[in-house]
mmCIF file as Biopython writes it, N, C-alpha, C and O atoms, coordinates in Angstrom:
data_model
#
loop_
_atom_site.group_PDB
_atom_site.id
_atom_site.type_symbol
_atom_site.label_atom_id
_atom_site.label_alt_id
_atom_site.label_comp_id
_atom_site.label_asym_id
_atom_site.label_entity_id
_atom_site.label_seq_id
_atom_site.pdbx_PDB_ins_code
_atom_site.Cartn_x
_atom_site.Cartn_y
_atom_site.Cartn_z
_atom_site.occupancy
_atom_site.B_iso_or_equiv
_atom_site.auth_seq_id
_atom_site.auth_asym_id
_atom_site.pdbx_PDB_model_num
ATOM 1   N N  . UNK A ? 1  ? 101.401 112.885 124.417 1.0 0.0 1  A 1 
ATOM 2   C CA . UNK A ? 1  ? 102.799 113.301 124.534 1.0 0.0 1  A 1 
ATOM 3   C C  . UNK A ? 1  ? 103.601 112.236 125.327 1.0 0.0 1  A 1 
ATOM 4   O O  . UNK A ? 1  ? 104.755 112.082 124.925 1.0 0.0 1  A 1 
ATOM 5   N N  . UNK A ? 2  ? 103.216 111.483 126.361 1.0 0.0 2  A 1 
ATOM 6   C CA . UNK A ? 2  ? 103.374 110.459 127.397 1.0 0.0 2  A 1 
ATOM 7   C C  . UNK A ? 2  ? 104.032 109.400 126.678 1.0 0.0 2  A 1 
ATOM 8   O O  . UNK A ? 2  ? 103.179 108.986 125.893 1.0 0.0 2  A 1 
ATOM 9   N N  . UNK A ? 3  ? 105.078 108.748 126.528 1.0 0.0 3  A 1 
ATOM 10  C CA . UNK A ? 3  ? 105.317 107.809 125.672 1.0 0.0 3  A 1 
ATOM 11  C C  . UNK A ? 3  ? 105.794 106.484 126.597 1.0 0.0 3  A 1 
ATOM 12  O O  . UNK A ? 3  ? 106.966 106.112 126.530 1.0 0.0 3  A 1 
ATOM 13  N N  . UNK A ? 4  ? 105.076 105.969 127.241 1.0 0.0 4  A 1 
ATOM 14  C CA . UNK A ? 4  ? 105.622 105.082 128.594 1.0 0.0 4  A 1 
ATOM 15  C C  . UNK A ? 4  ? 106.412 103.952 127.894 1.0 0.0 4  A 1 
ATOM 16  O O  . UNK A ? 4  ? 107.051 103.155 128.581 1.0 0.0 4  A 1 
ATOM 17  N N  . UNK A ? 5  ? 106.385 103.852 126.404 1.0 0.0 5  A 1 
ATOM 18  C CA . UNK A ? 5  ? 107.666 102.943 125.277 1.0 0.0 5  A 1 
ATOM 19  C C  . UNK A ? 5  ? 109.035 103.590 125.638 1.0 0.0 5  A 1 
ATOM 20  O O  . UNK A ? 5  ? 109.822 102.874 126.256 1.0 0.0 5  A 1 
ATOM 21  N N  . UNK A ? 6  ? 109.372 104.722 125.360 1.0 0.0 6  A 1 
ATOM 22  C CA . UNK A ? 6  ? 110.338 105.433 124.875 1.0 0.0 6  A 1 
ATOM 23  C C  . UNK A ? 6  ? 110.680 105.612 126.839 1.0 0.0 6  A 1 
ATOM 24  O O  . UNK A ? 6  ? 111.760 105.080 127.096 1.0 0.0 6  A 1 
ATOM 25  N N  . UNK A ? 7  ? 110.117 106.106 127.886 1.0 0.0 7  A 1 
ATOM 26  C CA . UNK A ? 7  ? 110.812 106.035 129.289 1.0 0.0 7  A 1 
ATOM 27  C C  . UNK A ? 7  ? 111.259 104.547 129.339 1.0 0.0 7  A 1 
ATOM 28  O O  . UNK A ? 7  ? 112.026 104.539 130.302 1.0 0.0 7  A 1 
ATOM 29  N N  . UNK A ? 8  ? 111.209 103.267 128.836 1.0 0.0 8  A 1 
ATOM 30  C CA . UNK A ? 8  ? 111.634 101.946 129.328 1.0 0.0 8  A 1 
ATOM 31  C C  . UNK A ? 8  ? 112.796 101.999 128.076 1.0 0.0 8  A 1 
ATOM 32  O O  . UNK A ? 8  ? 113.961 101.712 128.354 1.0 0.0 8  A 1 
ATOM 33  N N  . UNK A ? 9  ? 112.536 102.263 127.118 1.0 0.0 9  A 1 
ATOM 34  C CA . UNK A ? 9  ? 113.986 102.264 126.498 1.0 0.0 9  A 1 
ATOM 35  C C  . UNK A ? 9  ? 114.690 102.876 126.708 1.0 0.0 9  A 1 
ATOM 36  O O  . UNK A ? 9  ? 115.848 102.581 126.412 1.0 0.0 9  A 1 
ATOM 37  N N  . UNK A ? 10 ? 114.270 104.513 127.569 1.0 0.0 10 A 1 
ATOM 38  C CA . UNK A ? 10 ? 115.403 105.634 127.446 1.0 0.0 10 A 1 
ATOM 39  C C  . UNK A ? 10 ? 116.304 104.899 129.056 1.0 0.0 10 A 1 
ATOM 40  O O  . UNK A ? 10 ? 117.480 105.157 129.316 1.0 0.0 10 A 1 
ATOM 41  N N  . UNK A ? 11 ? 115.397 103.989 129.931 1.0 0.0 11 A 1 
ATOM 42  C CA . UNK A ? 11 ? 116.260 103.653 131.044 1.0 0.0 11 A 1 
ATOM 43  C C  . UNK A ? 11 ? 117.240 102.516 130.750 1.0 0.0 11 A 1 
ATOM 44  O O  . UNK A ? 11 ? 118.152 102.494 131.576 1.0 0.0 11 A 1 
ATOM 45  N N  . UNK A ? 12 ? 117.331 101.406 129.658 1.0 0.0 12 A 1 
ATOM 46  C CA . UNK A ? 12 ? 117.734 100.602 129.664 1.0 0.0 12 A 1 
ATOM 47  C C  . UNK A ? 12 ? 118.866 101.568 129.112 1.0 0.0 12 A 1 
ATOM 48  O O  . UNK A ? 12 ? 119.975 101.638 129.642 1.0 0.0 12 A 1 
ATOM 49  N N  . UNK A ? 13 ? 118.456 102.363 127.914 1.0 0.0 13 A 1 
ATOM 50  C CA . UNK A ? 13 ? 120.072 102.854 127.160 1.0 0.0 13 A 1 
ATOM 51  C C  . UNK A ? 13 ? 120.744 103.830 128.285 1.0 0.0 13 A 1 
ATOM 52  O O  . UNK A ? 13 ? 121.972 103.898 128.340 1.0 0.0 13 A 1 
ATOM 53  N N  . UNK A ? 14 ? 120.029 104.493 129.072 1.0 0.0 14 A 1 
ATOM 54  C CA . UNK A ? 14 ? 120.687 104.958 130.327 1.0 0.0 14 A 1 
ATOM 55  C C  . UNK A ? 14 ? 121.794 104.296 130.898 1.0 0.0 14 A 1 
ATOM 56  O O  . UNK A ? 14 ? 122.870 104.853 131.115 1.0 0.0 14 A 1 
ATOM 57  N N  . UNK A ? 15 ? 121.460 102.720 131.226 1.0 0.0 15 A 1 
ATOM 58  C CA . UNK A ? 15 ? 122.120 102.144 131.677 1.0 0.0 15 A 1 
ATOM 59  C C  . UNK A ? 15 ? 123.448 101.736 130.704 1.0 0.0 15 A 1 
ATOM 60  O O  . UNK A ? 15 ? 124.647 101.580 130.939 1.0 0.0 15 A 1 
ATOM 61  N N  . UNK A ? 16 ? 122.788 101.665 129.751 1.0 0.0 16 A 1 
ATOM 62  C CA . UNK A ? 16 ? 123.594 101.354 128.529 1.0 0.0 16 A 1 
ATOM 63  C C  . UNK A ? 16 ? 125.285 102.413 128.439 1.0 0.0 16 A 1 
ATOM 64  O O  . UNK A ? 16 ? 126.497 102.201 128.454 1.0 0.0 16 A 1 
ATOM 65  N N  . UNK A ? 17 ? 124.427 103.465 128.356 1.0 0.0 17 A 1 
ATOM 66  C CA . UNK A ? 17 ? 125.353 104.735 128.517 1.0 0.0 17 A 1 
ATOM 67  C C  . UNK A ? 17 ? 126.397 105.154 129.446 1.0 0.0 17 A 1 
ATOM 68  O O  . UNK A ? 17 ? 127.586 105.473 129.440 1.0 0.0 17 A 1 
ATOM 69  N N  . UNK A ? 18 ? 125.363 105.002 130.288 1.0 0.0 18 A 1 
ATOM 70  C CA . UNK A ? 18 ? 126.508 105.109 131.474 1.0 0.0 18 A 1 
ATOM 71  C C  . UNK A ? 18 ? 128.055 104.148 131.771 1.0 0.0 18 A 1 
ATOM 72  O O  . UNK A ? 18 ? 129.182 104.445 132.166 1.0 0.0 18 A 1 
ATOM 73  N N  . UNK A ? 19 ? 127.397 102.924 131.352 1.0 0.0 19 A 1 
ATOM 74  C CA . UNK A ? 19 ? 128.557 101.950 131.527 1.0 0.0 19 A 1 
ATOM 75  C C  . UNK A ? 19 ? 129.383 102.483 129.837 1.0 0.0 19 A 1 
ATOM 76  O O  . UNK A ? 19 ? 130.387 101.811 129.605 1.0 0.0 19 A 1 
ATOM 77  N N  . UNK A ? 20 ? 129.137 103.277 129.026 1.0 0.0 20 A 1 
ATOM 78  C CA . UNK A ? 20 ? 129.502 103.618 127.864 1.0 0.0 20 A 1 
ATOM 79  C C  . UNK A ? 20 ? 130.011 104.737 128.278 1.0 0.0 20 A 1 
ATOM 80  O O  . UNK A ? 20 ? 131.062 105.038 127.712 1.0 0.0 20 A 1 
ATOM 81  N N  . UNK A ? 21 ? 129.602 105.521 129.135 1.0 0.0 21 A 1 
ATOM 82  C CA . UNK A ? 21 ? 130.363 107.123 129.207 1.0 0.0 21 A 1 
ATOM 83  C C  . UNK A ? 21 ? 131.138 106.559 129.915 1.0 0.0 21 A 1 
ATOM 84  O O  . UNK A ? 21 ? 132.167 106.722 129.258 1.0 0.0 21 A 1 
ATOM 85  N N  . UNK A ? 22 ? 131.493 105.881 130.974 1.0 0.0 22 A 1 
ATOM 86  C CA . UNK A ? 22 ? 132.887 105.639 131.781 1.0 0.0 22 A 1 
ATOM 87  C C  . UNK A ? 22 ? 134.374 105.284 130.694 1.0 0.0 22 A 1 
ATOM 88  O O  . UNK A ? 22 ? 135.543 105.636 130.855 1.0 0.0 22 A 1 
ATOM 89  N N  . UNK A ? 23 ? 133.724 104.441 129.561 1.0 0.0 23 A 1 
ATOM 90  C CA . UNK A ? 23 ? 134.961 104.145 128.530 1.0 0.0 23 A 1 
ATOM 91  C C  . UNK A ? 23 ? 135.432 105.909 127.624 1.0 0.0 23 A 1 
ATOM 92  O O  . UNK A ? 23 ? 136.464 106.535 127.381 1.0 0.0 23 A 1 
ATOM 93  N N  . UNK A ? 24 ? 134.003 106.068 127.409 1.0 0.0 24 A 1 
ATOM 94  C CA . UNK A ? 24 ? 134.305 107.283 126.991 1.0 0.0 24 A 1 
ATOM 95  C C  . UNK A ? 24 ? 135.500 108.374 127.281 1.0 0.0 24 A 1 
ATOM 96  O O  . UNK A ? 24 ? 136.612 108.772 126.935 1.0 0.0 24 A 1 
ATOM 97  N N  . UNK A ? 25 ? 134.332 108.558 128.243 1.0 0.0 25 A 1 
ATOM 98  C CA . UNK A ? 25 ? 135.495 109.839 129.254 1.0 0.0 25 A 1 
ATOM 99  C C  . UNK A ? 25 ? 136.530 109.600 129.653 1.0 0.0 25 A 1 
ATOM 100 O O  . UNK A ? 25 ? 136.722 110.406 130.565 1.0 0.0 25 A 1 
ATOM 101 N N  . UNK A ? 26 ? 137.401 108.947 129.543 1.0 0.0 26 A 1 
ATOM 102 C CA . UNK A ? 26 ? 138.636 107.954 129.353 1.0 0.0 26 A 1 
ATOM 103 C C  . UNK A ? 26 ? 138.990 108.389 128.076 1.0 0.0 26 A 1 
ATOM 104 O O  . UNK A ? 26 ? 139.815 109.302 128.091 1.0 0.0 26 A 1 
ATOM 105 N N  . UNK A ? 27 ? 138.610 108.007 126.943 1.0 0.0 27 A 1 
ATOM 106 C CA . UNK A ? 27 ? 138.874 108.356 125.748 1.0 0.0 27 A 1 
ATOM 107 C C  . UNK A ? 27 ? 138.838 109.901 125.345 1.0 0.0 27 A 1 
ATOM 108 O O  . UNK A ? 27 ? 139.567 110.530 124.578 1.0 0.0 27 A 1 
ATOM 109 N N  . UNK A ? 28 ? 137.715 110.315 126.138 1.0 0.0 28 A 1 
ATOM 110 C CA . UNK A ? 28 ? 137.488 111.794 125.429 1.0 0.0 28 A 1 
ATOM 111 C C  . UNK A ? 28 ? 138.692 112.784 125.910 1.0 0.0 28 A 1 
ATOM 112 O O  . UNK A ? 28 ? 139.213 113.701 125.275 1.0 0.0 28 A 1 
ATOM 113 N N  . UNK A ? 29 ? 139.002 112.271 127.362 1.0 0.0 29 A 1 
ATOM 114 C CA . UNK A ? 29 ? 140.335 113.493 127.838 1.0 0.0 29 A 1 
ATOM 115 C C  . UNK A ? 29 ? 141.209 113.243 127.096 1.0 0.0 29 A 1 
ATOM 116 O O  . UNK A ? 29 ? 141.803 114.176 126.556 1.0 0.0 29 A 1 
ATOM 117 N N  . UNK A ? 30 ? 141.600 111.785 126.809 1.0 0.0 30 A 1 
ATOM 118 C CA . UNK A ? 30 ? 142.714 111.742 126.166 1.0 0.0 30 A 1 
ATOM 119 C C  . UNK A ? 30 ? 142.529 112.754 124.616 1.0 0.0 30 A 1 
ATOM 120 O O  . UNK A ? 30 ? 143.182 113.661 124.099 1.0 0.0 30 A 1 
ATOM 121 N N  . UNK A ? 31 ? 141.543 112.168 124.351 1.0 0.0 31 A 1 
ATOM 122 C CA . UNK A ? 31 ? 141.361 112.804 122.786 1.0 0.0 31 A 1 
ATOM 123 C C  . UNK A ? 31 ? 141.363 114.106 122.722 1.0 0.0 31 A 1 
ATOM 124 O O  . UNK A ? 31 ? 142.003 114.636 121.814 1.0 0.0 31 A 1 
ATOM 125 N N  . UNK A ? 32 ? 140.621 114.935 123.705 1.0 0.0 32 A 1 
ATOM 126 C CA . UNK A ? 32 ? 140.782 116.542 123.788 1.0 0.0 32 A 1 
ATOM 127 C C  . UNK A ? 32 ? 142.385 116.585 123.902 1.0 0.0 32 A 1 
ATOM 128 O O  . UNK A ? 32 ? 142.983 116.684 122.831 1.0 0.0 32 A 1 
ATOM 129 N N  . UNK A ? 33 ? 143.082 116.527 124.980 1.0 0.0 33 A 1 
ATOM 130 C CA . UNK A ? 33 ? 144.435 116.792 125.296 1.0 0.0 33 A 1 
ATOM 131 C C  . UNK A ? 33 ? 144.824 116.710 123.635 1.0 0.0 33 A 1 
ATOM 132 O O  . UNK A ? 33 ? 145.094 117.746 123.028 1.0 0.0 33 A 1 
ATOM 133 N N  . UNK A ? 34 ? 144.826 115.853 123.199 1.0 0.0 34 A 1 
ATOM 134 C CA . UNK A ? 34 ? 146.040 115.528 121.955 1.0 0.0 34 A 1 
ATOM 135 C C  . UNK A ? 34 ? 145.446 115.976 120.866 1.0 0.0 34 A 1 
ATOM 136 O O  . UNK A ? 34 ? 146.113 115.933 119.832 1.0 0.0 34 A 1 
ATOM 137 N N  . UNK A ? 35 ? 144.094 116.504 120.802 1.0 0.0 35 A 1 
ATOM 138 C CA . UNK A ? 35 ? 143.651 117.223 119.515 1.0 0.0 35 A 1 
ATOM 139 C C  . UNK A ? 35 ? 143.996 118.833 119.962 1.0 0.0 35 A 1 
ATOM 140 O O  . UNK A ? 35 ? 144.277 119.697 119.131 1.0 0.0 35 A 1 
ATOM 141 N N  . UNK A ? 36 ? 143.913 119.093 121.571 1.0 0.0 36 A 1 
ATOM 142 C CA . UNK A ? 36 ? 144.147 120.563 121.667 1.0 0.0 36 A 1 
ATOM 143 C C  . UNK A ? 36 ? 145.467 120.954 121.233 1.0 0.0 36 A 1 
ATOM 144 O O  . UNK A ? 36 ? 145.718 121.995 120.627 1.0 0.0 36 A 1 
ATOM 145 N N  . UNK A ? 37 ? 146.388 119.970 121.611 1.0 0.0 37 A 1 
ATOM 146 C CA . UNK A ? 37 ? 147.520 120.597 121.483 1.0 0.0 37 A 1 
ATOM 147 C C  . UNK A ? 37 ? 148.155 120.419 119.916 1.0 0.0 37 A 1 
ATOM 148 O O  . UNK A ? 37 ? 149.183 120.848 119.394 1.0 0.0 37 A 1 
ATOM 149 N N  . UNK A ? 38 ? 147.192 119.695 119.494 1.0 0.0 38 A 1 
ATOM 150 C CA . UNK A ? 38 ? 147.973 119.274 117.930 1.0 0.0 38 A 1 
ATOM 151 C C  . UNK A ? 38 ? 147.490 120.916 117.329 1.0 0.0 38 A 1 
ATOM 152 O O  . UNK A ? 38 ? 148.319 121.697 116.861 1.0 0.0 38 A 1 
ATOM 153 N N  . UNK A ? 39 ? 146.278 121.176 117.429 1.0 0.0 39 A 1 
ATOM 154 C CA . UNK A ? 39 ? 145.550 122.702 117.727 1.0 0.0 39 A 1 
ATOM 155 C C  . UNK A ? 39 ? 146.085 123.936 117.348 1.0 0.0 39 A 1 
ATOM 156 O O  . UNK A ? 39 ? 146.179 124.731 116.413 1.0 0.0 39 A 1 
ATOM 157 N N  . UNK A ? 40 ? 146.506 123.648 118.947 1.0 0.0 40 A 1 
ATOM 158 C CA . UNK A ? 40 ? 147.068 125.012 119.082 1.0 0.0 40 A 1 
ATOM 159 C C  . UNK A ? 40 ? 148.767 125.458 118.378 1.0 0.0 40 A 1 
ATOM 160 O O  . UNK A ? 40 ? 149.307 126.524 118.080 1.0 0.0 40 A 1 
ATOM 161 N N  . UNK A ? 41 ? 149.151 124.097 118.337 1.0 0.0 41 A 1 
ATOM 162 C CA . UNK A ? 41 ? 150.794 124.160 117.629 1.0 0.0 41 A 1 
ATOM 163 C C  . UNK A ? 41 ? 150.812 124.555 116.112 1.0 0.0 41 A 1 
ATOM 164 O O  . UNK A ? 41 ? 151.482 125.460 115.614 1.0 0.0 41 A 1 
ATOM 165 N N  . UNK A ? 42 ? 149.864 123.620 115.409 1.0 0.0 42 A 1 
ATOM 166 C CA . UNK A ? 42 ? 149.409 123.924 114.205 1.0 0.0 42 A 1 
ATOM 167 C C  . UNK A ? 42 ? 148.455 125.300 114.056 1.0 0.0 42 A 1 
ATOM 168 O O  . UNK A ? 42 ? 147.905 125.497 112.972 1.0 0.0 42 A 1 
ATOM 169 N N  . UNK A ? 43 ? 148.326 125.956 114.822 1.0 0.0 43 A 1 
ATOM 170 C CA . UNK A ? 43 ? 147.259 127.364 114.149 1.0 0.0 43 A 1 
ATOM 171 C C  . UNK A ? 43 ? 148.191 128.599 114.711 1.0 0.0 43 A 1 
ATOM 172 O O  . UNK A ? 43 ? 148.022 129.800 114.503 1.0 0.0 43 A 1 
ATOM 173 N N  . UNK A ? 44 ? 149.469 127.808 115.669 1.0 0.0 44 A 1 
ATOM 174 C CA . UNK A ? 44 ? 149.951 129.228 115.810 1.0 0.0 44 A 1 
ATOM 175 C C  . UNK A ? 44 ? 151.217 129.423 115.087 1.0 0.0 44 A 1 
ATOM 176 O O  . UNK A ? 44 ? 151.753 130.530 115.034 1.0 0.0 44 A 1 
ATOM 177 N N  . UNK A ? 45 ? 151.851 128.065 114.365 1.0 0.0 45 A 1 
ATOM 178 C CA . UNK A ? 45 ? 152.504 127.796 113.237 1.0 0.0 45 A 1 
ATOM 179 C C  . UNK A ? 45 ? 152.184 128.542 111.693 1.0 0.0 45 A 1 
ATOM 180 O O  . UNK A ? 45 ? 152.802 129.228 110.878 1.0 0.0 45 A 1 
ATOM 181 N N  . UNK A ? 46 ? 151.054 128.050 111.823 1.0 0.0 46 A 1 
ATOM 182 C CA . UNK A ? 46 ? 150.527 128.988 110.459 1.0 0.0 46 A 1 
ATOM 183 C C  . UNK A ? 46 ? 150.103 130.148 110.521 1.0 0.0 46 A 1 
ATOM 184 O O  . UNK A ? 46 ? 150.286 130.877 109.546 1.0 0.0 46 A 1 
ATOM 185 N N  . UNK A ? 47 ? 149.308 130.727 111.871 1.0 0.0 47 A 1 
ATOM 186 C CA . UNK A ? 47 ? 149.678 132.390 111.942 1.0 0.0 47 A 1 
ATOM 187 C C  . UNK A ? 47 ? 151.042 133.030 111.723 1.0 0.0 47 A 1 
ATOM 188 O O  . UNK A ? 47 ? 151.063 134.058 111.047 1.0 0.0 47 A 1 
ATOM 189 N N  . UNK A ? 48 ? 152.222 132.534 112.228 1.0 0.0 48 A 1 
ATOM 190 C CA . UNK A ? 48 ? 153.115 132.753 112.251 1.0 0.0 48 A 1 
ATOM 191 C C  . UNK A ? 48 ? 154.079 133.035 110.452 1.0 0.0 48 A 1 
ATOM 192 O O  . UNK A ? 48 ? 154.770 133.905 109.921 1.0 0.0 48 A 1 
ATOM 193 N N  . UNK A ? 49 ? 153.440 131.461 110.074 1.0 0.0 49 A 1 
ATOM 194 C CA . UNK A ? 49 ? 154.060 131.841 108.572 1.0 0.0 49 A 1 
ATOM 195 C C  . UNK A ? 49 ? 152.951 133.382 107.714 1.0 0.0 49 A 1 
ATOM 196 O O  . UNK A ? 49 ? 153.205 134.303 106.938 1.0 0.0 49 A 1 
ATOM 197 N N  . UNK A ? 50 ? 151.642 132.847 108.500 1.0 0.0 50 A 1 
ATOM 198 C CA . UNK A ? 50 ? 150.672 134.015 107.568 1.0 0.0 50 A 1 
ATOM 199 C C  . UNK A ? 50 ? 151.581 135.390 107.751 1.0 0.0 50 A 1 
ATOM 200 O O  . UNK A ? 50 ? 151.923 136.006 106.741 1.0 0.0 50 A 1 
ATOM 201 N N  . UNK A ? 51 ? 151.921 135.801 108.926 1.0 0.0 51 A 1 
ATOM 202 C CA . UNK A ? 51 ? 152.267 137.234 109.133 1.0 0.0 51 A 1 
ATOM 203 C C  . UNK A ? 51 ? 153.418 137.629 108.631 1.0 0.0 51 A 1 
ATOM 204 O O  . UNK A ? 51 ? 153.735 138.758 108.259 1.0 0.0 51 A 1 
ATOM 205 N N  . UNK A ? 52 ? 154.260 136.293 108.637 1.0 0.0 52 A 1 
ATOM 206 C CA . UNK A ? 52 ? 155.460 136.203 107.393 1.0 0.0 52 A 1 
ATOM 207 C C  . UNK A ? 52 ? 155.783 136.899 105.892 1.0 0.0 52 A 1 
ATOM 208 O O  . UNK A ? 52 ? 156.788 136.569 105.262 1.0 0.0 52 A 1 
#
């Protein structure tokens, strides 16, 4: 089960990642914010016409 390959790659992409999640999470708030609200404008737009 021990794969002492896969712990030396999983630390390098660790490192990898991490310096990758900092760009990320930068990107991702932005991207939540502006997908939530595109979201919520658009689904309560079209409830609105549905009940119409």
């Amino acid at each position: 089960m021990w794969n002492p390959n896969a712990v030396i790659v999983d630390k390098k992409m660790q490192k990898k990642m991490k310096k990758a999640h900092k760009k990320m999470h930068k990107h991702q708030k932005h991207h939540k914010y502006h997908k939530h609200g595109k979201h919520s404008s658009s689904s309560s737009s079209s409830s609105s016409s549905d009940s119409d």
